[in-house]
C-alpha positions as CSV (number, residue, x, y, z in Angstrom):
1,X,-21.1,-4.3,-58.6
2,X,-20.9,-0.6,-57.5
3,X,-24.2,1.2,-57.5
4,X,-25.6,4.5,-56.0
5,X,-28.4,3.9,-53.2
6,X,-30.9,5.9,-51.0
7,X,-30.0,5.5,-47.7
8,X,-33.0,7.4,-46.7
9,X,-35.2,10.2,-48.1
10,X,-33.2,13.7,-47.7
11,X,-30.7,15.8,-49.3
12,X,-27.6,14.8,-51.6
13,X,-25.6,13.2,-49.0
14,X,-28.1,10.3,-48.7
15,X,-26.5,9.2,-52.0
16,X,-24.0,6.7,-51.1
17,X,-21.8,4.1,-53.2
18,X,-22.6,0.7,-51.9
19,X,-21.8,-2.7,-53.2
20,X,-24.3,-4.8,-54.6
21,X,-25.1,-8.4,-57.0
22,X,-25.1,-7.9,-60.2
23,X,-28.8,-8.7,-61.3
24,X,-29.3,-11.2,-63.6
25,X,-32.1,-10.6,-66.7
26,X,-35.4,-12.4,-67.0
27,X,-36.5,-14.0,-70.0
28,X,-37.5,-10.9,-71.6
29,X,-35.1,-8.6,-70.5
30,X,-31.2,-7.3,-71.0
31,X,-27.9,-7.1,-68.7
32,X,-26.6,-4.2,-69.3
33,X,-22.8,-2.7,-68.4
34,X,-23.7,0.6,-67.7
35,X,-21.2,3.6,-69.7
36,X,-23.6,6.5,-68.7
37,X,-26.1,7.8,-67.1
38,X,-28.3,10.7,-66.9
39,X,-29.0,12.8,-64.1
40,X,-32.9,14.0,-64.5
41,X,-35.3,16.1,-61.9
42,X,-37.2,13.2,-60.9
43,X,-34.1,11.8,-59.6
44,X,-34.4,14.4,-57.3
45,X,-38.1,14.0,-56.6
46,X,-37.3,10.0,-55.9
47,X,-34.5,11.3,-53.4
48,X,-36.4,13.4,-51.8
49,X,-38.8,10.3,-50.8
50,X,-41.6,10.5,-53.9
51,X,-42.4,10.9,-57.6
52,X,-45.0,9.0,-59.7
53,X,-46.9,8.2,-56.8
54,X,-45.0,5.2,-55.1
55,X,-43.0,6.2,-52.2
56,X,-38.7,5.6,-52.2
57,X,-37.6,2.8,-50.3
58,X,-34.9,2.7,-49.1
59,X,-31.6,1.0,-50.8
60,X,-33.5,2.2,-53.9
61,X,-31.1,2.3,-57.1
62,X,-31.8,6.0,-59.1
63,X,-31.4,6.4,-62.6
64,X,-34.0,6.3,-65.2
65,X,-31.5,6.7,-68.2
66,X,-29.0,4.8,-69.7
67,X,-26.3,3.7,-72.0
68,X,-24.2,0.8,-71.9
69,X,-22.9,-2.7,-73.9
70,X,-25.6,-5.8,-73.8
71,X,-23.7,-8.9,-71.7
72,X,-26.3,-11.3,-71.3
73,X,-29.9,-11.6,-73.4
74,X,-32.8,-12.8,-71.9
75,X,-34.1,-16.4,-73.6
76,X,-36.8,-14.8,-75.3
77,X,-35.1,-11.6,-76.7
78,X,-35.1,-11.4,-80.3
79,X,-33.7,-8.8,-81.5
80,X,-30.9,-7.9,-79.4
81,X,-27.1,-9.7,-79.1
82,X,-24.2,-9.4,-76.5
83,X,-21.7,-6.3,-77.9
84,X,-24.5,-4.7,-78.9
85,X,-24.5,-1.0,-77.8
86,X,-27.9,0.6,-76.7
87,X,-29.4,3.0,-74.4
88,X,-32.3,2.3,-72.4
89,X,-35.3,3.8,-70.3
90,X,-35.3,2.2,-67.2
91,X,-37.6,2.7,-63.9
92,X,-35.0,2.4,-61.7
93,X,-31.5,1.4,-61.2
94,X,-29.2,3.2,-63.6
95,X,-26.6,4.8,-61.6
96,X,-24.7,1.5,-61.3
97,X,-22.1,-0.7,-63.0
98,X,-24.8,-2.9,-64.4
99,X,-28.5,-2.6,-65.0
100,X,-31.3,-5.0,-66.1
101,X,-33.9,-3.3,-68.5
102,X,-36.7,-4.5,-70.4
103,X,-35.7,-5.4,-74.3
104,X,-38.3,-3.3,-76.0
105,X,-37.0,-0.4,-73.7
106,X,-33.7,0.1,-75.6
107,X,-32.9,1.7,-78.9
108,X,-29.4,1.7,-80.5
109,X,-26.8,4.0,-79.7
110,X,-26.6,6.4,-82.8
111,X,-23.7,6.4,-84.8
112,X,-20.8,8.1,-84.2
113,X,-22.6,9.2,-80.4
114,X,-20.5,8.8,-77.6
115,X,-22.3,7.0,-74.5
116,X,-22.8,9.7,-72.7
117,X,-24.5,11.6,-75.5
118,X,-26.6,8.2,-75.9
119,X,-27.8,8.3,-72.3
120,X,-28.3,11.7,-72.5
121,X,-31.1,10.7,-74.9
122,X,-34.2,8.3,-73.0
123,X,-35.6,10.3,-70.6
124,X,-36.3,13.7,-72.2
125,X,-37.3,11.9,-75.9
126,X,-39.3,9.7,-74.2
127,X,-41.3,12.7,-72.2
128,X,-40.8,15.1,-74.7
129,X,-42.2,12.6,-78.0
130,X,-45.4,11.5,-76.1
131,X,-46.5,14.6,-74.3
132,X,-45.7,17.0,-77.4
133,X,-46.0,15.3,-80.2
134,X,-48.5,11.9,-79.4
135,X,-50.6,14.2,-77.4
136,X,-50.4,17.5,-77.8
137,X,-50.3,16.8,-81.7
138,X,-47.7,19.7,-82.4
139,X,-47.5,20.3,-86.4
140,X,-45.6,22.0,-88.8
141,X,-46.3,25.8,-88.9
142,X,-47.9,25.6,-85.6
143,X,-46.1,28.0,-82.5
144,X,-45.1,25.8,-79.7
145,X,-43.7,27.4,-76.0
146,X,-41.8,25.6,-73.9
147,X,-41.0,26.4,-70.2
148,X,-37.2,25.8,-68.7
149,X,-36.2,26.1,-72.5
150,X,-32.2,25.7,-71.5
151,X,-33.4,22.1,-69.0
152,X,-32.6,18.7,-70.8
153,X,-36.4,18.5,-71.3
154,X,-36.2,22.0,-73.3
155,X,-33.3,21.3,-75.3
156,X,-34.8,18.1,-76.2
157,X,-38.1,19.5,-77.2
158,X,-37.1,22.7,-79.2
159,X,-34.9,20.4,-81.3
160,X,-37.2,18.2,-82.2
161,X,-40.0,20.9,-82.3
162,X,-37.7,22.6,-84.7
163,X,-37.2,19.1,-87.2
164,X,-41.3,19.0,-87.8
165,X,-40.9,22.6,-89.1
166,X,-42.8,24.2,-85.6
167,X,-42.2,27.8,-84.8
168,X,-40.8,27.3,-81.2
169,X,-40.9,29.9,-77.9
170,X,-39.2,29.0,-74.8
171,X,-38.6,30.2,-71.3
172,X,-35.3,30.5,-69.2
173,X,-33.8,32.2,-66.2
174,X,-31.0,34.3,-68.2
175,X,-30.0,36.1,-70.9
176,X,-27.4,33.1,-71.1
177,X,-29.9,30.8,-71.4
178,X,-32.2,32.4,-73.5
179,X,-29.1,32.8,-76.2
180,X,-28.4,28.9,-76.0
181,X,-32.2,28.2,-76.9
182,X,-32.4,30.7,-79.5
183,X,-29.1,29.1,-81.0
184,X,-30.9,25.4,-81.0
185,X,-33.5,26.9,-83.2
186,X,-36.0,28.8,-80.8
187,X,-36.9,31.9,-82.7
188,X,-37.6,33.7,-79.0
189,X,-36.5,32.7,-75.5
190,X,-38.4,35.0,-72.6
191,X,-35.9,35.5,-69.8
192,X,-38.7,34.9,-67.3
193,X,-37.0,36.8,-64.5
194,X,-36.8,39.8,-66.4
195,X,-39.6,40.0,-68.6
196,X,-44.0,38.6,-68.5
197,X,-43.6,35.8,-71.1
198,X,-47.3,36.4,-71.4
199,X,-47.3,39.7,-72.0
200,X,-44.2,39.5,-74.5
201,X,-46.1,36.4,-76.1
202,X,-49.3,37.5,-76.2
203,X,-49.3,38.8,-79.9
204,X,-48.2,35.5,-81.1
205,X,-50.4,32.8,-79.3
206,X,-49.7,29.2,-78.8
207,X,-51.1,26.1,-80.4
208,X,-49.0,23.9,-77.5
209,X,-47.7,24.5,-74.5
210,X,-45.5,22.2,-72.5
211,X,-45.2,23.1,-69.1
212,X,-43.0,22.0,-66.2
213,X,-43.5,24.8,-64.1
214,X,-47.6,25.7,-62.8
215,X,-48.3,27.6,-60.0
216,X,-49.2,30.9,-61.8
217,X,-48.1,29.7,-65.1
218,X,-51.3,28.0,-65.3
219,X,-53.3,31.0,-66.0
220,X,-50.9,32.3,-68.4
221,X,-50.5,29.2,-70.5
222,X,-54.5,29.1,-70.9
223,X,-54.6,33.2,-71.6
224,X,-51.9,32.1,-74.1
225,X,-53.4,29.3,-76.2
226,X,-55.2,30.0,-79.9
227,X,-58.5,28.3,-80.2
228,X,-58.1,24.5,-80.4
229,X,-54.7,25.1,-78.1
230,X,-53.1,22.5,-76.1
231,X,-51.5,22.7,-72.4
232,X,-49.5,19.2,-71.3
233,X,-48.2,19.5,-68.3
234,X,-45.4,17.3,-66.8
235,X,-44.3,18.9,-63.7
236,X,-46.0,21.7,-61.4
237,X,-42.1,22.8,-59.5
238,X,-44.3,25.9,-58.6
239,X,-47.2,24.0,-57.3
240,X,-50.3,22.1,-58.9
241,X,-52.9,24.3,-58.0
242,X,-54.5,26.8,-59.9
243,X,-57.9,29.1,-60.7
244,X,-59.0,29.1,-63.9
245,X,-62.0,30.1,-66.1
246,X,-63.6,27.2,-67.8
247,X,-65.0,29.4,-70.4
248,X,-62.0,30.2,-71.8
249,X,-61.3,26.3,-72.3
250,X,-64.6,26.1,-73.8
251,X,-65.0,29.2,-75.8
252,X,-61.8,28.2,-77.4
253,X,-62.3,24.5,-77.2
254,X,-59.1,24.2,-75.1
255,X,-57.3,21.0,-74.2
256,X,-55.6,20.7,-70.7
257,X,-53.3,17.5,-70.2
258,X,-50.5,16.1,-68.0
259,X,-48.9,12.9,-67.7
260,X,-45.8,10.9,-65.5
261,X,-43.7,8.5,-67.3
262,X,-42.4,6.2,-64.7
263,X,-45.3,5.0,-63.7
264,X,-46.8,4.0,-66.7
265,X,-46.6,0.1,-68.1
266,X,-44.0,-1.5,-69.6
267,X,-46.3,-2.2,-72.6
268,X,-47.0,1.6,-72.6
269,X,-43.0,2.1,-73.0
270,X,-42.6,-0.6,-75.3
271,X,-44.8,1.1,-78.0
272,X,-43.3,4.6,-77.2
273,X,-39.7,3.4,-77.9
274,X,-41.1,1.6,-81.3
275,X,-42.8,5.2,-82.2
276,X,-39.5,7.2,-81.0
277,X,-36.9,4.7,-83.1
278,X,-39.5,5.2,-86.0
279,X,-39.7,8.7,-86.1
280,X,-36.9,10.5,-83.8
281,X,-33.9,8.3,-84.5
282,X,-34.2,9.1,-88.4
283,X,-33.8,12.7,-87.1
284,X,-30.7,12.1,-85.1
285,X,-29.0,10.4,-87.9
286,X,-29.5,12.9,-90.2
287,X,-28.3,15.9,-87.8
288,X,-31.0,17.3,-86.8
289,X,-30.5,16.8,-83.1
290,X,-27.6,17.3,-81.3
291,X,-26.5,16.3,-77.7
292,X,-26.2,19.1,-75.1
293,X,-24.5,18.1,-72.4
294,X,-23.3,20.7,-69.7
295,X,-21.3,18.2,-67.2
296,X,-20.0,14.9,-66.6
297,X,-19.4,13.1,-63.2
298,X,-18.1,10.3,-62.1
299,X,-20.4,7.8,-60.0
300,X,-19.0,8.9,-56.9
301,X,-19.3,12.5,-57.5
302,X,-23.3,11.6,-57.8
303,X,-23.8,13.7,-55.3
304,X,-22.4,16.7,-56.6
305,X,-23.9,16.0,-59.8
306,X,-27.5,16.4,-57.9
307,X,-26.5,19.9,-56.4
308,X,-26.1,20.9,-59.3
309,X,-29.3,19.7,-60.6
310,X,-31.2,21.3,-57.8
311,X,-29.4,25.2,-58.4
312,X,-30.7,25.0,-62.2
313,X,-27.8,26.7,-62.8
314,X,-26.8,24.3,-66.1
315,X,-27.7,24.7,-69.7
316,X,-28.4,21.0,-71.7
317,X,-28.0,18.0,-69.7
318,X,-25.6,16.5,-66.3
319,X,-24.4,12.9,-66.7
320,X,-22.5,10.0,-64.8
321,X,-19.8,8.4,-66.6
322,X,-19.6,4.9,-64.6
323,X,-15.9,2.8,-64.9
């Protein structure tokens, strides 16, 4: 099969298309022929040589999102058949013709969704359900701010955000930007290079905050937060470290929070996926999500596809179509 490897940690040209077996599934797992995939940041980060704490080897298979046909069921599947068209969180290995994932890891494709809008999907729901909903606890009425509104994370959150009746804020790096977040629902995107979002936000307050960015967003997010606030925090792409004044967490009984997903346990996954097909998939079905996605590549244009990544310059989400 054709698949995307590291070569070696560095920039996009250490992509390369390489042959490889096709894997075959274990007793719990599915063979997948790959449709789609997504392209997400920690693609980048795993490039690069690291994410999640485990170092990238090289001849390492990207891709932690997919969307494909089921071919061969593990002997202790139960619930899935061959045809059977899903999309699937995996660890590794999605930017190739075929992909092994864990059962439990898969939901269907929703109807009438093409597979690239279906790959679109794992990843960000995934990230976005646990870490602002499980976690953070978001409810209806409550104000909820999300940083790189216009990223596939921010489209996915303020959607769903949105559904539960929240009264959603985001950030962005144009007015361009800021327009396609307020037209998913946000009721006011901060064009961060041009304005404080504190200062413009600071009459409203936040219940949650997810953030992607730290470095001096730290600070900010805390100064933001109502009493009884939450701060979840899945990426610091400005740096990790920060000052801040423990009084204000407990004065205001504060709750600071981060998490990875790749690194967590399949079991941990497993139950996510049950909680996300429970309560997100209802939402897709009746309309209230909708795919944003700003390109398509071809596998061998994978590299290109992470250029673009890495300039931000998209709005939704950048795909693979694999043939």
């Amino acid at each position: 099969m054709k698949a995307v490897v590291v070569t070696q940690p560095g920039g996009p040209e250490v992509l390369r298309e390489q042959e490889k077996p096709t894997p075959e599934p274990a007793p719990n797992q599915l063979l997948l022929k790959v449709h789609a995939a997504g392209v997400n940041r920690p693609d980048v980060f795993l490039r690069k040589g690291k994410y999640g704490g485990a170092p990238t080897e090289p001849g390492m298979v990207l891709g932690l999102e997919i969307a494909g046909e089921v071919v061969k069921v593990g002997g202790e599947v139960p619930r899935w058949n061959p045809g059977d068209a899903v999309c699937a969180l995996v660890a590794q290995g999605g930017y190739a013709e075929y992909a092994v994932v864990d059962a439990r890891h898969c939901l269907p494709v929703p109807a009438g969704w093409s597979f690239e809008e279906a790959a679109s999907l794992p990843e960000t729901v995934f990230t976005v359900w646990h870490n602002v909903f499980q976690k953070g606890q978001l409810k209806s009425g409550e104000n909820f701010l999300v940083h790189g509104g216009s990223s596939g994370i921010g489209i996915t959150a303020i959607q769903l955000a949105v559904a539960i009746g929240a009264n959603v804020f985001a950030t962005a790096g144009s007015d361009e930007k800021c327009q396609a977040c307020e037209d998913l629902g946000a009721t006011r995107c901060i064009n961060y290079k041009t304005h404080d979002f504190e200062a413009e936000l600071k009459a409203e307050g936040m219940d949650v905050i997810l953030d992607m960015i730290g470095g001096d967003y730290i600070a900010k997010n805390i100064r933001l937060l109502r009493s009884d606030g939450r701060l979840e925090f899945i990426n610091a792409m400005q740096g990790p470290v920060a000052e801040i004044n423990v009084m204000d967490l407990m004065t205001r009984r504060l709750t600071l929070s981060g998490s990875t997903l790749r690194p967590r346990s399949a079991e941990f996954k497993a139950e996510l996926a049950a909680d996300i097909e429970k309560h997100v998939w209802p939402l897709l079905a009746a309309g209230k999500f909708k795919p944003i996605i700003y390109k398509v590549f071809l596998l061998s244009e994978v590299a290109e596809a992470h250029r673009l990544m890495e300039s931000s310059a998209h709005i939704g989400k950048i795909m693979l179509r694999i043939d």
